[in-house]
PDB file of N, H, CA, C and O in Angstrom:
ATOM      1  N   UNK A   1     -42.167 -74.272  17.122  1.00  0.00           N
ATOM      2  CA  UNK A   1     -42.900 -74.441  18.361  1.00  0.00           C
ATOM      3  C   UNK A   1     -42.227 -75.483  19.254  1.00  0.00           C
ATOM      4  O   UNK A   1     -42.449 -75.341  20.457  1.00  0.00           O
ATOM      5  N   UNK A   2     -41.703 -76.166  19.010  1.00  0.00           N
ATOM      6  H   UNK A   2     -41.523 -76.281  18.033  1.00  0.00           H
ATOM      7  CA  UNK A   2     -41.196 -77.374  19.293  1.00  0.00           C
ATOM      8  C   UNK A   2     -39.990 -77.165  20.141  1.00  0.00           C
ATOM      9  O   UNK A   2     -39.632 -78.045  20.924  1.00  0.00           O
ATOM     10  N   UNK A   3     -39.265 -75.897  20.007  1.00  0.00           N
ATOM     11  H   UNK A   3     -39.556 -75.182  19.371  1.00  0.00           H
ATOM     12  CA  UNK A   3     -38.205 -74.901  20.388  1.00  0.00           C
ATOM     13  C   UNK A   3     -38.399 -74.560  21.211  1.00  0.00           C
ATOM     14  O   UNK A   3     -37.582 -74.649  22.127  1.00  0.00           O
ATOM     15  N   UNK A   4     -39.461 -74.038  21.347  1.00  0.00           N
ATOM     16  H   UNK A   4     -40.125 -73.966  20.603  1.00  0.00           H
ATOM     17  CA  UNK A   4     -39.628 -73.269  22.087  1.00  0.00           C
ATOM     18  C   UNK A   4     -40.697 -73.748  23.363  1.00  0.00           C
ATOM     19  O   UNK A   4     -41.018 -72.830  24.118  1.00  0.00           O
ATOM     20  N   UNK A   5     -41.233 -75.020  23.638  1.00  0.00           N
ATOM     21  H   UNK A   5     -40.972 -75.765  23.024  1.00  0.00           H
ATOM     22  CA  UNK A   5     -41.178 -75.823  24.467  1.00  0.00           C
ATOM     23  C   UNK A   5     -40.092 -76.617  24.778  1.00  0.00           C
ATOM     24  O   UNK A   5     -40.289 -77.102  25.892  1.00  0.00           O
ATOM     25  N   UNK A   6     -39.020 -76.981  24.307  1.00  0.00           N
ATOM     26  H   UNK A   6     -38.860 -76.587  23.402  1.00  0.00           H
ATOM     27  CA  UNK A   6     -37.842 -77.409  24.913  1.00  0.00           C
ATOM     28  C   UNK A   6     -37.416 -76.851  25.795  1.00  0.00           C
ATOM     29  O   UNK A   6     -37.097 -77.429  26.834  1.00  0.00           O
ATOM     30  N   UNK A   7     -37.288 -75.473  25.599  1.00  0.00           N
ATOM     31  H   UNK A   7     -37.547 -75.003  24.756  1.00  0.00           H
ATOM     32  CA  UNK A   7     -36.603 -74.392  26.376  1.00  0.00           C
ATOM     33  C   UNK A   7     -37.377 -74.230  27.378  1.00  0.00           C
ATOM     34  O   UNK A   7     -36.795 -73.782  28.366  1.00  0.00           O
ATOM     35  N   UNK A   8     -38.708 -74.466  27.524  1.00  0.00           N
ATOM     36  H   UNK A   8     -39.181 -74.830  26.721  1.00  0.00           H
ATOM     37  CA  UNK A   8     -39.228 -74.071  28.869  1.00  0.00           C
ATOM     38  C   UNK A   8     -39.215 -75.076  29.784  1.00  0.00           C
ATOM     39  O   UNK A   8     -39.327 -74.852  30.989  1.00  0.00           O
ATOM     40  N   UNK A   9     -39.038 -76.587  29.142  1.00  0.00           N
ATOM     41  H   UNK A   9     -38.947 -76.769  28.163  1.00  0.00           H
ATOM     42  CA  UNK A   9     -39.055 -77.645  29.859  1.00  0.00           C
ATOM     43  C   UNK A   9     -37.253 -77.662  30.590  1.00  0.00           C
ATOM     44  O   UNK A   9     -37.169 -77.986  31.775  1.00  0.00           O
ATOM     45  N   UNK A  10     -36.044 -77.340  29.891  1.00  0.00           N
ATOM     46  H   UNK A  10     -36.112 -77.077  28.928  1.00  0.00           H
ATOM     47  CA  UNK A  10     -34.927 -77.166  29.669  1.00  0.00           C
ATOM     48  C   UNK A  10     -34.886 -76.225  31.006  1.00  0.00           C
ATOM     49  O   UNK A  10     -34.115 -76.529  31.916  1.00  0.00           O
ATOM     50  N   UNK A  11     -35.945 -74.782  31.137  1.00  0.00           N
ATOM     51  H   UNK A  11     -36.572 -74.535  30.398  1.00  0.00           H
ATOM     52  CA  UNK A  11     -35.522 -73.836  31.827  1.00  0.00           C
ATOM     53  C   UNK A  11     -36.114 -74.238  33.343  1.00  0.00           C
ATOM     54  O   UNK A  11     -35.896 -73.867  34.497  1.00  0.00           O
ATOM     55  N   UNK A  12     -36.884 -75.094  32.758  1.00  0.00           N
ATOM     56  H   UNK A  12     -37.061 -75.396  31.821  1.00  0.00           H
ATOM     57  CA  UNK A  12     -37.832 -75.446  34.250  1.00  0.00           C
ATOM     58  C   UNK A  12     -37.266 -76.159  35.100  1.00  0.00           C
ATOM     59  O   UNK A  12     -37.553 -76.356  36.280  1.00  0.00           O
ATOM     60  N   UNK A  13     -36.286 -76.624  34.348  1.00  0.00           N
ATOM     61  H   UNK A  13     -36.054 -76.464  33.389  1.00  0.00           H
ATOM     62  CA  UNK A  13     -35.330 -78.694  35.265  1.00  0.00           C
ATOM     63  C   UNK A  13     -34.027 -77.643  35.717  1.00  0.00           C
ATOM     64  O   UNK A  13     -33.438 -77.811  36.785  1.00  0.00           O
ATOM     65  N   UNK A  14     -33.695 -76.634  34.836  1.00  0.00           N
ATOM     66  H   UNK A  14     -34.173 -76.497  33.969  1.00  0.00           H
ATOM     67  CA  UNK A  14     -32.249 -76.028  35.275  1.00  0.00           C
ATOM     68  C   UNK A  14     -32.993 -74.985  36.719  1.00  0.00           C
ATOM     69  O   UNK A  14     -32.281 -74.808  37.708  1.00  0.00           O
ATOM     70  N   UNK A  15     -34.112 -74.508  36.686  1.00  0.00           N
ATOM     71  H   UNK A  15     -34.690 -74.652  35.882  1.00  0.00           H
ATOM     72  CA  UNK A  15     -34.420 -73.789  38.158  1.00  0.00           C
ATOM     73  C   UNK A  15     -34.821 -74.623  39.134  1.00  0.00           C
ATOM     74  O   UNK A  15     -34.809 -74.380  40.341  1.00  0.00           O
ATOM     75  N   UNK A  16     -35.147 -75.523  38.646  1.00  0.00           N
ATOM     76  H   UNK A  16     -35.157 -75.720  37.666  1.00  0.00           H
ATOM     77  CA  UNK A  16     -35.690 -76.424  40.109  1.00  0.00           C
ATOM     78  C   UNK A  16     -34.311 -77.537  40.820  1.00  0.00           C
ATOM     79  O   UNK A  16     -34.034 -77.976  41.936  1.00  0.00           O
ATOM     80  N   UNK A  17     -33.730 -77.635  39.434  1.00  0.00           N
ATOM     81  H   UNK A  17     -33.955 -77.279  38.527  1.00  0.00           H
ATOM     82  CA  UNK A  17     -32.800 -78.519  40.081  1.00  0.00           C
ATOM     83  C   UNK A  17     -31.319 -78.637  39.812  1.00  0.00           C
ATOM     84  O   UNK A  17     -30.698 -79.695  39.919  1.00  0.00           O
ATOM     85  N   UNK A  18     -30.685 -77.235  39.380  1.00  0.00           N
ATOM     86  H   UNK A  18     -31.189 -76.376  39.294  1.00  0.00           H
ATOM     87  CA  UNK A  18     -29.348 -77.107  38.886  1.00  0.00           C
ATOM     88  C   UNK A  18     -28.854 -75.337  40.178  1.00  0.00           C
ATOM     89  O   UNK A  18     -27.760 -74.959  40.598  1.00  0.00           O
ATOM     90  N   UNK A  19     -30.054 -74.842  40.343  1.00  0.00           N
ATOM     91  H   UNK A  19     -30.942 -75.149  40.001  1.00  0.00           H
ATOM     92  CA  UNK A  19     -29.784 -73.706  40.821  1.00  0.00           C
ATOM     93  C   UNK A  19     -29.502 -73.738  42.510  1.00  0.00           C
ATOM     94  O   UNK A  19     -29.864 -74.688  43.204  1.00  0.00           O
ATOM     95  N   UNK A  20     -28.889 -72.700  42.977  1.00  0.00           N
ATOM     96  H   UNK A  20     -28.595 -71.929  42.413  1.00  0.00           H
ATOM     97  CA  UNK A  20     -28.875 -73.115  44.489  1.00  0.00           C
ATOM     98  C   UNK A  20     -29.196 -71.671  44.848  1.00  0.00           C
ATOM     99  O   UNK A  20     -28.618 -70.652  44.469  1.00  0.00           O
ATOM    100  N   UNK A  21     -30.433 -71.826  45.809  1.00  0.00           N
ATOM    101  H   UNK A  21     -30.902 -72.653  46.117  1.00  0.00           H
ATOM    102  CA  UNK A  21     -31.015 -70.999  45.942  1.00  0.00           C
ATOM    103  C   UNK A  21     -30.744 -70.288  47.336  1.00  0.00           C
ATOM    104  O   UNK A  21     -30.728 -71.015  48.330  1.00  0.00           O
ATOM    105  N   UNK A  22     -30.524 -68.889  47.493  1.00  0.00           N
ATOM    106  H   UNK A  22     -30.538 -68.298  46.686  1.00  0.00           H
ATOM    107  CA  UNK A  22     -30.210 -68.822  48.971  1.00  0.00           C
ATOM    108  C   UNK A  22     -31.006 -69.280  49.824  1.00  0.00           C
ATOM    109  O   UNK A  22     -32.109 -69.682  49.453  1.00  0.00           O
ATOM    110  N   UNK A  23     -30.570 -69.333  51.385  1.00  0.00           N
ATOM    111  H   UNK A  23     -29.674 -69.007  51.686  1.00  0.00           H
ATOM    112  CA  UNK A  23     -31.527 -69.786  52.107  1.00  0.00           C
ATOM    113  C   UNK A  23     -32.681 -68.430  53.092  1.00  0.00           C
ATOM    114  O   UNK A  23     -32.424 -67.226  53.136  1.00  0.00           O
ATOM    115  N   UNK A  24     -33.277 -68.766  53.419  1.00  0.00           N
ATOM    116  H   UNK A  24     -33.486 -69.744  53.383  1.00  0.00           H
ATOM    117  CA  UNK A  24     -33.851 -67.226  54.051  1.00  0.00           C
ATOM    118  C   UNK A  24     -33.228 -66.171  55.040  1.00  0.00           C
ATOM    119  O   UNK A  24     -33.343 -64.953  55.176  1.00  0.00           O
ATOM    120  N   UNK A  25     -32.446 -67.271  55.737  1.00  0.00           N
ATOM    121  H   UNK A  25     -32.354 -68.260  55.626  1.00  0.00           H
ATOM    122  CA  UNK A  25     -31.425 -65.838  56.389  1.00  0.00           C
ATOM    123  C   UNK A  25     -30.745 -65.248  55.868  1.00  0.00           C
ATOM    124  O   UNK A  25     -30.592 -64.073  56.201  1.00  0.00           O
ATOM    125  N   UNK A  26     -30.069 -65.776  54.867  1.00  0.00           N
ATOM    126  H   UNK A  26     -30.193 -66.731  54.596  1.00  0.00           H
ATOM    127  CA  UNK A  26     -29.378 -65.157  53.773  1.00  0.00           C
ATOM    128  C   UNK A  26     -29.847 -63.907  53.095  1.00  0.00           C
ATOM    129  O   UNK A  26     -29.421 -62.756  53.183  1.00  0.00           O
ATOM    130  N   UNK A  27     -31.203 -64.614  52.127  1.00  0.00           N
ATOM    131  H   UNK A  27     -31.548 -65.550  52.055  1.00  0.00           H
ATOM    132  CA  UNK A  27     -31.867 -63.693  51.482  1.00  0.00           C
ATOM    133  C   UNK A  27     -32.181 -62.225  52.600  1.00  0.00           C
ATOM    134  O   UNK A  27     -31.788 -61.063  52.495  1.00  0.00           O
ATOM    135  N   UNK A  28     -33.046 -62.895  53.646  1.00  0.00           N
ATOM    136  H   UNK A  28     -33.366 -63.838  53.731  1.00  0.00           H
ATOM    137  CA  UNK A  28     -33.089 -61.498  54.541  1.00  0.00           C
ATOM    138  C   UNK A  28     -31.915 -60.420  55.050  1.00  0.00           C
ATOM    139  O   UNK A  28     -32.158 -59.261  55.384  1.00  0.00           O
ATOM    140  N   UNK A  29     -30.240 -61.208  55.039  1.00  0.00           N
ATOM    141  H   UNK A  29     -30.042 -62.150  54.768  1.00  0.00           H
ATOM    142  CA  UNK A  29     -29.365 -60.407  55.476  1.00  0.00           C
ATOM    143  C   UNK A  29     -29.258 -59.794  54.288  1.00  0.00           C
ATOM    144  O   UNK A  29     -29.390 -58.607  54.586  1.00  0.00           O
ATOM    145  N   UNK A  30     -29.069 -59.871  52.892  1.00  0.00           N
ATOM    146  H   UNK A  30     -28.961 -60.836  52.649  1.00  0.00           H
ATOM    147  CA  UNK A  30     -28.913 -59.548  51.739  1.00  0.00           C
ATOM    148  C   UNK A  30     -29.857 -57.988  51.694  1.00  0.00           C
ATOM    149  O   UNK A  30     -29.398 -56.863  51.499  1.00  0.00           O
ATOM    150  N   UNK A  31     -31.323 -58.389  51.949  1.00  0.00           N
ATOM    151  H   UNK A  31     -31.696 -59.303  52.108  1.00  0.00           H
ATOM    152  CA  UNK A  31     -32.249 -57.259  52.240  1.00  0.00           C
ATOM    153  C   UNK A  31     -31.782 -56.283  52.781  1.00  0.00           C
ATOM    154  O   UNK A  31     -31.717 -55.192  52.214  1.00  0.00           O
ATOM    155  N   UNK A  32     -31.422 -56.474  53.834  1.00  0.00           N
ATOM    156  H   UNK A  32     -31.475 -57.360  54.294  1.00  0.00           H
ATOM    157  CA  UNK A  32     -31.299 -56.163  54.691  1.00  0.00           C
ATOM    158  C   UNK A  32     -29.752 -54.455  54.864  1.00  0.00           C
ATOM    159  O   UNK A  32     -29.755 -53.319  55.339  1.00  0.00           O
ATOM    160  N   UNK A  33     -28.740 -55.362  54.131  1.00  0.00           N
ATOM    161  H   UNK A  33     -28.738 -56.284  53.746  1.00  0.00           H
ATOM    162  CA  UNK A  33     -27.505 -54.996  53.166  1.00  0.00           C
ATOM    163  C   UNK A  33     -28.269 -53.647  52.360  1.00  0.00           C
ATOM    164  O   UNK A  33     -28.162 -52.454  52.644  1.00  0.00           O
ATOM    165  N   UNK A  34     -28.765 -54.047  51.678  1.00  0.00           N
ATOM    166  H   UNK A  34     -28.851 -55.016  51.448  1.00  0.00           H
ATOM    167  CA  UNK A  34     -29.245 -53.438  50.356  1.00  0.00           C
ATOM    168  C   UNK A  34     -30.018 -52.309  50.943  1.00  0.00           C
ATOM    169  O   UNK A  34     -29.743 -51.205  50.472  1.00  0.00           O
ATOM    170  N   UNK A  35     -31.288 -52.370  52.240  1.00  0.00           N
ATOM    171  H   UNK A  35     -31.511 -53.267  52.622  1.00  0.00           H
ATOM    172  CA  UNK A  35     -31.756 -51.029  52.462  1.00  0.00           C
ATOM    173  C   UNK A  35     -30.687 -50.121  52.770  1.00  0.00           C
ATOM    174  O   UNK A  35     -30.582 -48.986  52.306  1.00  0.00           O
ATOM    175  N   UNK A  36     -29.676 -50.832  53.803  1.00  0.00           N
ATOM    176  H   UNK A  36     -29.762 -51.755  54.180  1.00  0.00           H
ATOM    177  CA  UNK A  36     -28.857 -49.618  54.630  1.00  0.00           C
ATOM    178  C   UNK A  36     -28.041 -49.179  53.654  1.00  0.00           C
ATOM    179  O   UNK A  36     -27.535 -48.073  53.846  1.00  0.00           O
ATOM    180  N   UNK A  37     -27.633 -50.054  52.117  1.00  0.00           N
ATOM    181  H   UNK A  37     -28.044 -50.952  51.960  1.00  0.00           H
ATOM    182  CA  UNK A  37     -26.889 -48.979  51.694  1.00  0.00           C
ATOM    183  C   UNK A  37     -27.377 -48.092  50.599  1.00  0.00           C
ATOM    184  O   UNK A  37     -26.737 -47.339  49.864  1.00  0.00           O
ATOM    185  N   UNK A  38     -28.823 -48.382  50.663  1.00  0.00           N
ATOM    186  H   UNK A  38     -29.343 -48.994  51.260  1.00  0.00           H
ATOM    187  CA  UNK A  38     -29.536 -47.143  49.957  1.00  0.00           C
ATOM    188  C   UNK A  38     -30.052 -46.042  50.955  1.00  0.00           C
ATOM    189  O   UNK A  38     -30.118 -44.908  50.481  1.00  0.00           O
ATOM    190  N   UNK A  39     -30.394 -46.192  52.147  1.00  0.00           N
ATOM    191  H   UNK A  39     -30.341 -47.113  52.533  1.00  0.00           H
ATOM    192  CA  UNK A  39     -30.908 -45.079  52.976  1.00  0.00           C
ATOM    193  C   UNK A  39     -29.209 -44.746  53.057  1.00  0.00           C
ATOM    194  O   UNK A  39     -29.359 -43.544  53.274  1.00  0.00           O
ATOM    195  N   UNK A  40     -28.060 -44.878  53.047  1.00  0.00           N
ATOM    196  H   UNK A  40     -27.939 -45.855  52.870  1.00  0.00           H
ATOM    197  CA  UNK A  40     -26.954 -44.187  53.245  1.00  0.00           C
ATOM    198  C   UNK A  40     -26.497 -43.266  52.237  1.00  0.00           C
ATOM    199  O   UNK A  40     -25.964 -42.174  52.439  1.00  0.00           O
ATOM    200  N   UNK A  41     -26.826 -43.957  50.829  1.00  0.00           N
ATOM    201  H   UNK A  41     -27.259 -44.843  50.665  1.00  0.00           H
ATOM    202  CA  UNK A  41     -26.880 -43.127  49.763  1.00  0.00           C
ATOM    203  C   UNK A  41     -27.893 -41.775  49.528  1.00  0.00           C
ATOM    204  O   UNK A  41     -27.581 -40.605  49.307  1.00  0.00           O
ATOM    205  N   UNK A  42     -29.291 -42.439  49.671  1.00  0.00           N
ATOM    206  H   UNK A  42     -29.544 -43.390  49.850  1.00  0.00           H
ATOM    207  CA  UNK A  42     -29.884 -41.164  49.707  1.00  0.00           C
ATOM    208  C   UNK A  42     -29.550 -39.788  50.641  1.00  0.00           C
ATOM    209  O   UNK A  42     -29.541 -38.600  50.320  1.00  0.00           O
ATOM    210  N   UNK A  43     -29.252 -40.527  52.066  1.00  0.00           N
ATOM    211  H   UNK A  43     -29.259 -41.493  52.326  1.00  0.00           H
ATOM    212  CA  UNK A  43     -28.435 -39.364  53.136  1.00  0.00           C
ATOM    213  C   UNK A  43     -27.800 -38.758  52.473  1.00  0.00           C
ATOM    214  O   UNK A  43     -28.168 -37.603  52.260  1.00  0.00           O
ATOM    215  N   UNK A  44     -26.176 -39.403  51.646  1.00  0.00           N
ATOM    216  H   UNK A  44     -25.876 -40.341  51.819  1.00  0.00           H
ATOM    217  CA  UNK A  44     -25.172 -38.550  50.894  1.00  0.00           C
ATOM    218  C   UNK A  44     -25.749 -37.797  49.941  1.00  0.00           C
ATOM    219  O   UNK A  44     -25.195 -36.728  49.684  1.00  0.00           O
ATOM    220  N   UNK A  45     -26.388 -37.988  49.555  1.00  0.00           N
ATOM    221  H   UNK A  45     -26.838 -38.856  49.764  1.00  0.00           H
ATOM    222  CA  UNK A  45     -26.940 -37.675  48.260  1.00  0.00           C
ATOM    223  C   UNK A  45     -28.035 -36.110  48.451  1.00  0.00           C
ATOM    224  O   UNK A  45     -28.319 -35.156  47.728  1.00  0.00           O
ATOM    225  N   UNK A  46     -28.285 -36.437  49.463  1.00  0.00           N
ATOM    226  H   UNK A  46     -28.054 -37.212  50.051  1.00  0.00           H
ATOM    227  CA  UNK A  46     -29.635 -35.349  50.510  1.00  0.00           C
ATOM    228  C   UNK A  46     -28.530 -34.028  51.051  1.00  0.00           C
ATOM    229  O   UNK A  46     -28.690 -32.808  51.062  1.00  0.00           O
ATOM    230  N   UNK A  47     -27.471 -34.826  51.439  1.00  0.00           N
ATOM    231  H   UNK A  47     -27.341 -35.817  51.430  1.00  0.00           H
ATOM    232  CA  UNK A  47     -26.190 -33.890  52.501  1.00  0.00           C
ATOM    233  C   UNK A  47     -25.898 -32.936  50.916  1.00  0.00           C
ATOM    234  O   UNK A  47     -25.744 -31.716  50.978  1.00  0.00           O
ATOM    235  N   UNK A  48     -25.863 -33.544  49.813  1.00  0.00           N
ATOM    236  H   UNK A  48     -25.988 -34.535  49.762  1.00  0.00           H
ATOM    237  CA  UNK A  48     -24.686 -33.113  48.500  1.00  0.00           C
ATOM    238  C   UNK A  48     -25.958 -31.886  48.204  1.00  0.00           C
ATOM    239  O   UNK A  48     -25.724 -30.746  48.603  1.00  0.00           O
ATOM    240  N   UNK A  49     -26.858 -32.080  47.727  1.00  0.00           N
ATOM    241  H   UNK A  49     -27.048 -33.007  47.402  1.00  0.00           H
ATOM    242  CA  UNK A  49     -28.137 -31.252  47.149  1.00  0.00           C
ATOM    243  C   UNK A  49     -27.990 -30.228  48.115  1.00  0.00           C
ATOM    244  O   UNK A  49     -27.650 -29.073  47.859  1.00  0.00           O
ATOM    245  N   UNK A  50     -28.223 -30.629  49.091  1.00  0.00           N
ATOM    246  H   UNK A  50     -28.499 -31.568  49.298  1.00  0.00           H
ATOM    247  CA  UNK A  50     -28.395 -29.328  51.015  1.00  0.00           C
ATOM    248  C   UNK A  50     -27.169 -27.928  50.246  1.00  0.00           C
ATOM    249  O   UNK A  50     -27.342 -26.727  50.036  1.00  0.00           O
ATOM    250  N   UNK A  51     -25.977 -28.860  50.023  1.00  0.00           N
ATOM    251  H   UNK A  51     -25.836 -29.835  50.194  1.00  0.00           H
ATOM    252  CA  UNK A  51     -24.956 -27.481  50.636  1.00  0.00           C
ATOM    253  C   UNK A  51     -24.830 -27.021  48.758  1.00  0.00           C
ATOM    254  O   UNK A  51     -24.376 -25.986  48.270  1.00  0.00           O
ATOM    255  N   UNK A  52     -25.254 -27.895  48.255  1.00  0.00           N
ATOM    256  H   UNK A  52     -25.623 -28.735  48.652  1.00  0.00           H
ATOM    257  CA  UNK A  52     -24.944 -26.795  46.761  1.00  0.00           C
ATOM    258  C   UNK A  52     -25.867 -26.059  46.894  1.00  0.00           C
ATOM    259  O   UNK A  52     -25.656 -24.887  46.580  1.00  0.00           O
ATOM    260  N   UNK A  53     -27.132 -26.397  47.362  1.00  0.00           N
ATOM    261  H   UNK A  53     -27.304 -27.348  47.616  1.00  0.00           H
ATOM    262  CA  UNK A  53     -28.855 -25.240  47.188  1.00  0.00           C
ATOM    263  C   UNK A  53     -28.339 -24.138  47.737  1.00  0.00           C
ATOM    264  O   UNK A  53     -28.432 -23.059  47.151  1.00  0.00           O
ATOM    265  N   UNK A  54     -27.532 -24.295  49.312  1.00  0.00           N
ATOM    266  H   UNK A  54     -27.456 -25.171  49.789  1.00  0.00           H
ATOM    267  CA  UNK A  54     -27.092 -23.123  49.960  1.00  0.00           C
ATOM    268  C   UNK A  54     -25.939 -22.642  49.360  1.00  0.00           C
ATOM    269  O   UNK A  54     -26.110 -21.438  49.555  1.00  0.00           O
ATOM    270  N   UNK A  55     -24.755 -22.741  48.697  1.00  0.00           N
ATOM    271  H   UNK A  55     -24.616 -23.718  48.538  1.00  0.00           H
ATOM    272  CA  UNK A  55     -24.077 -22.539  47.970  1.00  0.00           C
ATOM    273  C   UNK A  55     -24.479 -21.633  46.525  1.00  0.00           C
ATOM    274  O   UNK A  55     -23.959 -20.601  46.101  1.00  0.00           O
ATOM    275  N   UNK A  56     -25.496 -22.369  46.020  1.00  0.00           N
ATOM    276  H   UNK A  56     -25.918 -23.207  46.365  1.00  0.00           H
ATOM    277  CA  UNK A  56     -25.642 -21.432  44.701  1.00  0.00           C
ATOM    278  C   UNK A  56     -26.799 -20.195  45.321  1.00  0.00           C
ATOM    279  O   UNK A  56     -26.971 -19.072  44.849  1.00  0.00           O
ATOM    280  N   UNK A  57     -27.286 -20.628  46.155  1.00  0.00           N
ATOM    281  H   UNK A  57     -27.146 -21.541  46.539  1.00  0.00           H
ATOM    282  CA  UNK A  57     -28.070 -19.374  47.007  1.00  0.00           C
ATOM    283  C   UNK A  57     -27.494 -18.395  47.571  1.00  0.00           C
ATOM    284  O   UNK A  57     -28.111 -17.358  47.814  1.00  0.00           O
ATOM    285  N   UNK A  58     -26.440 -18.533  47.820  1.00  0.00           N
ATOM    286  H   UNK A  58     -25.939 -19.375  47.623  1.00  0.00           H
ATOM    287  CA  UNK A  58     -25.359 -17.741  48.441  1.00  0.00           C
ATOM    288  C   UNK A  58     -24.698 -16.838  47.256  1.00  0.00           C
ATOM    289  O   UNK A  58     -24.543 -15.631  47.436  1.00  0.00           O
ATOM    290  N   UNK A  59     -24.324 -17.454  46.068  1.00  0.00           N
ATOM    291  H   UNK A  59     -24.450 -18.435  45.922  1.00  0.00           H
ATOM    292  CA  UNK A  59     -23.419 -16.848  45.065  1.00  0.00           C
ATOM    293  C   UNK A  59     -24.970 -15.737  44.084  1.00  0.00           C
ATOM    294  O   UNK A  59     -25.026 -14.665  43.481  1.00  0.00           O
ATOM    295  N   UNK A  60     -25.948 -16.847  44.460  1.00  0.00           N
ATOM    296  H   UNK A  60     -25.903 -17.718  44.949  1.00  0.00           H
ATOM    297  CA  UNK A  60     -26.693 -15.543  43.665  1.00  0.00           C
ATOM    298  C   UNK A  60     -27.059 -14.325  44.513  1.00  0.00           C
ATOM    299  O   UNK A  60     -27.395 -13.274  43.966  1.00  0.00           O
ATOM    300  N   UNK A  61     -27.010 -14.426  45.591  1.00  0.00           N
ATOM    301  H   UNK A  61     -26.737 -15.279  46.035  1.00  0.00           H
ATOM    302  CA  UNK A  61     -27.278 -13.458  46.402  1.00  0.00           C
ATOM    303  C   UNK A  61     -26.270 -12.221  46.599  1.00  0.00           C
ATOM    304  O   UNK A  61     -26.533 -11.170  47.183  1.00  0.00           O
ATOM    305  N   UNK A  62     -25.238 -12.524  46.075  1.00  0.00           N
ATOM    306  H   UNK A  62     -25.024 -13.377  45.601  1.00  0.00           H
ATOM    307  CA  UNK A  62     -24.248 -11.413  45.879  1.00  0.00           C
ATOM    308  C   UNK A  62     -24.848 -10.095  44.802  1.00  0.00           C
ATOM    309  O   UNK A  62     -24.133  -9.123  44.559  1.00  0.00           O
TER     310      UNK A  62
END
């Protein structure tokens, strides 16, 4: 037990005062990063599904 309060006291002093935390513009440009390159992915990803559906729709239709 004794362990395992060290470690939380240990984990508590290393987040409050060893870590450097971004600042909020940061964090928000980061956000920000991260939607556009998932709405860009899903696009590619939306474009890739589109032309195989019409593609294998096409070959079965023969």
């Amino acid at each position: 037990m004794r362990k395992f309060i060290n470690y939380l006291k240990e984990s508590f002093q290393e987040l409050t005062k060893k870590v450097t935390w971004p600042t909020w513009d940061k964090l928000q440009s980061s956000a920000l990063l991260v939607l556009v390159s998932t709405l860009i992915l899903a696009l590619v990803v939306f474009v890739m599904d589109f032309a195989f559906q019409n593609l294998m729709e096409f070959i079965y239709a023969l």
